[in-house]
N, C-alpha and C positions, 0 to 999 in steps of 0.2 A: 842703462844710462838714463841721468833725469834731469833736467832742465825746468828750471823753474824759478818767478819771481819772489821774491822775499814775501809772501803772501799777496794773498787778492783781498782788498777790501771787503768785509762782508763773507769771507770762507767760513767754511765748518766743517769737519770733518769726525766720525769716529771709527775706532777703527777696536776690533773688538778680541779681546785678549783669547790667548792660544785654551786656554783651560778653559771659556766661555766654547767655544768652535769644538771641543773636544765633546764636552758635554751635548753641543746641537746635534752630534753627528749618531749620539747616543738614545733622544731624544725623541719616543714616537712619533710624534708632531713635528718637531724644528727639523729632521734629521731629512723628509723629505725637500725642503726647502730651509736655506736658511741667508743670513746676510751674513759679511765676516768686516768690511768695511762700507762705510756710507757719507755719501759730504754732498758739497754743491760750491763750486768756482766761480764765483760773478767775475767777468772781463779777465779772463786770463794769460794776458798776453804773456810769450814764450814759455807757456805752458807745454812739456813736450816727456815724451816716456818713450826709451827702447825696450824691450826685452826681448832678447834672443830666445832666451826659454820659456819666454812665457810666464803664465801664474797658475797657481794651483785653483785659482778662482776663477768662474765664469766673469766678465766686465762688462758691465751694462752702462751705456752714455750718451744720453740725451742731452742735445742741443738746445738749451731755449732760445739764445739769441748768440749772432753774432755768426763764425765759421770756423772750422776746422777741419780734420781729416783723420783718417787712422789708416794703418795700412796692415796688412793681413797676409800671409801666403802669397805675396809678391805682386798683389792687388793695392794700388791705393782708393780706397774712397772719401770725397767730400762729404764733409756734415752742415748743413745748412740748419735755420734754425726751426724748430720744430721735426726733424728727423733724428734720429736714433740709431747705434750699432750696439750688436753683443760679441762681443770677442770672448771666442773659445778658449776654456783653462787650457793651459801647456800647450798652445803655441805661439811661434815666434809673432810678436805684433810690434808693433810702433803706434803712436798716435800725438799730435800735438793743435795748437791752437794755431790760427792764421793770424801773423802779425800784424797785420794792418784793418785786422775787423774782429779783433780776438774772441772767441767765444766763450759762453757762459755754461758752463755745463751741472746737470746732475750726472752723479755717477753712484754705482753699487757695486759690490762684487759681492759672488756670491755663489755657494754649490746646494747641492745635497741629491739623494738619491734620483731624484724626479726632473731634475733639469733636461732630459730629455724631452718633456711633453714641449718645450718651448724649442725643438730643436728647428723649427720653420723659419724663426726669427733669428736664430742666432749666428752669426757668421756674413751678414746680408744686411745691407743698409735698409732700413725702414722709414716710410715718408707716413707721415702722421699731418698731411694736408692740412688745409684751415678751411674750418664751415660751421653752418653757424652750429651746429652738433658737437661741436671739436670736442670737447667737455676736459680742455685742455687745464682749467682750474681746478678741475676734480681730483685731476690726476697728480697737481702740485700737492695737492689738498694731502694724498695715499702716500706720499713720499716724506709729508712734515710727521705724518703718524708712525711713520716707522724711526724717523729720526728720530723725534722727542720721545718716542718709550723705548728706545735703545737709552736716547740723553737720561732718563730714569732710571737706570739701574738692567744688572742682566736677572733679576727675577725669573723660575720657570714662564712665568703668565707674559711678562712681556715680550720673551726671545718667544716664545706659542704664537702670540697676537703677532710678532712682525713678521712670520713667516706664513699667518694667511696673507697680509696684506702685502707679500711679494709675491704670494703667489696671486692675489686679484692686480698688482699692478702690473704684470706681465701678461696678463692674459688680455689688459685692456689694451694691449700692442697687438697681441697673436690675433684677438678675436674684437679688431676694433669693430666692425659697424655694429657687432652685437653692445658694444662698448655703449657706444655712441644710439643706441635704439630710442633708449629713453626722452632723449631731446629730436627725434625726426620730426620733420614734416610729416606726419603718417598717409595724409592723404593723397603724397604723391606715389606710390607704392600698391599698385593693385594688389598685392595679398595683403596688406597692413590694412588697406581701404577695405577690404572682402572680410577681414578679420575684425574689422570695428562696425562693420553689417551685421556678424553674425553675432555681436555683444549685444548689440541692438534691439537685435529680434528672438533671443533667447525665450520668451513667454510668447512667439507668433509661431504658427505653424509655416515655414519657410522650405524650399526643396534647393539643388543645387541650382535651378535653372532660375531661381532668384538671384541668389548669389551673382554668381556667373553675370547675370541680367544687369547686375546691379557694378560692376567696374568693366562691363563692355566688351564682355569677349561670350565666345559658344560655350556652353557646358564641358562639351571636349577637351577646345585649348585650354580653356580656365584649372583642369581639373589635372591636366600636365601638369600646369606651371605650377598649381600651389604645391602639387607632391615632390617637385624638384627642391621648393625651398621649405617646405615642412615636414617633409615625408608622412605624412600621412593624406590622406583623400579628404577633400574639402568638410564631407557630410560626418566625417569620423573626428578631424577637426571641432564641427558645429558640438558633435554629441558631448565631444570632453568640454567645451564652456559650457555646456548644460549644466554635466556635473560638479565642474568649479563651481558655478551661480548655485548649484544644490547642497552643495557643502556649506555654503554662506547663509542659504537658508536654515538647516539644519544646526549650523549653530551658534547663530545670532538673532533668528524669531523664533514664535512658536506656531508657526503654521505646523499643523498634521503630515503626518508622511502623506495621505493622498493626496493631500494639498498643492504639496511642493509639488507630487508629481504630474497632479493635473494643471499647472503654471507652467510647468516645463513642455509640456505639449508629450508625456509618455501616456500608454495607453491606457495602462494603468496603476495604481502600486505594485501590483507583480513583474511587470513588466520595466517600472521603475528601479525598485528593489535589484533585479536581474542585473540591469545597465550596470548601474551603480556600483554591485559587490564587484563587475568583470574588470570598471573602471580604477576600482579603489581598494580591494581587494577582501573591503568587512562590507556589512549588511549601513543603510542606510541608519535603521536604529542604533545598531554599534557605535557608528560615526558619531551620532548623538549624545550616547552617554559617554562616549568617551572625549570629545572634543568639547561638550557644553562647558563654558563659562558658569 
């Protein structure tokens, strides 16, 4: 059943032919993830969808303004703006616009083999809060690329390109604060803060009990928490931006291999050398010729 106004101001929608979907599912690339239709509803009032059986497609539907609901396996939920639902292919759902504050929605559908890595999110309302991180632009930003190079034509290279970019826009739901990393505060975050210590002092000889020393906790507790949120140990952490900041040496100056290694605070090129092949898995030189510009 569907209910709907003779259009919304401002709609778009595509919706992508069965021989196009045949092919994604065919598809190295696309067949993992792919879109089948895609639009956006500005103010959609008595916007409204039954299906009893559901769709062969996963329904992704985010909120930007206004409200609505959808209803699920005998569950209704509100959608407020800035949250988001995925309704599971082939089952019975419902979902429509609130009449008196209609909402604006994006919307996608969409299968392929891998829709399970998103199964955390899907079936569960999702709050997507406001701060100043939100990187809520960005994410309109991943939604107009996947439109306008579907609006291009179904080329292999475009159905390719819009199937990473749903899969980077659902992940920036599953795996928001990682989403959201790039614009933090970093310095209110003890391993962020510990993590831009040890950027810092990459050329200083530094131990854990600087670290630690240095966002206010014992060696101990500090060395919990960072393995909870990094899994690795603070001091194994410190060694790997060694080796990134040595990789950068390696092949963007021409300091000497001891060079870098004596910058880095290792004991010595062999001992460098060592680090390095365990971290990177070729010899420092190798890195060299093969990564040099």
């Amino acid at each position: 059943m569907e209910k709907i106004a003779e259009g919304f101001k401002g709609e778009k929608a595509i919706i992508t032919p069965y021989s196009i979907r045949h092919y994604q599912t065919g598809n190295a690339i696309t067949k993992q993830l792919y879109v089948t239709h895609i639009g956006y509803y500005p103010k959609a009032r008595y916007h409204f969808r039954e299906r009893p059986a559901g769709t062969p497609e996963n329904i992704f539907i985010y909120c930007e303004d206004g409200s609505g609901w959808v209803q699920l396996n005998g569950d209704k939920y509100v959608l407020h703006k800035n949250e988001a639902f995925i309704l599971p292919a082939n089952e019975a759902h419902a979902y429509g616009s609130d009449n008196a504050n209609p909402w604006s929605i994006y919307w996608i559908h969409f299968c392929g083999e891998h829709v399970n890595m998103f199964s955390s999110i899907i079936g569960r309302l999702v709050h997507l809060q406001d701060s100043d991180n939100s990187r809520y632009y960005d994410r309109f930003l991943l939604f107009e690329e996947m439109y306008q190079n579907l609006e291009m034509g179904y080329s292999p290279e475009n159905l390719e390109y819009v199937g990473f970019c749903l899969n980077y826009f659902l992940a920036s739901i599953k795996y928001l604060s990682q989403y959201r990393e790039v614009k933090n505060v970093k310095e209110t975050d003890c391993i962020q803060k510990s993590i831009l210590f040890m950027k810092e002092h990459l050329e200083d000889k530094i131990v854990l009990k600087d670290i630690a020393g240095h966002v206010g906790y014992s060696s101990s507790r500090f060395g919990t928490i960072f393995i909870e949120k990094t899994s690795y140990s603070p001091m194994e952490y410190y060694n790997q931006l060694k080796i990134q900041r040595a990789c950068s040496y390696l092949q963007f100056s021409d300091l000497k291999l001891k060079e870098v290694a004596f910058r880095l605070g290792f004991y010595d090129p062999f001992h460098f050398s060592k680090a390095f092949k365990q971290e990177m898995g070729i010899t420092p030189k190798e890195y060299r010729k093969r990564y040099r510009n």
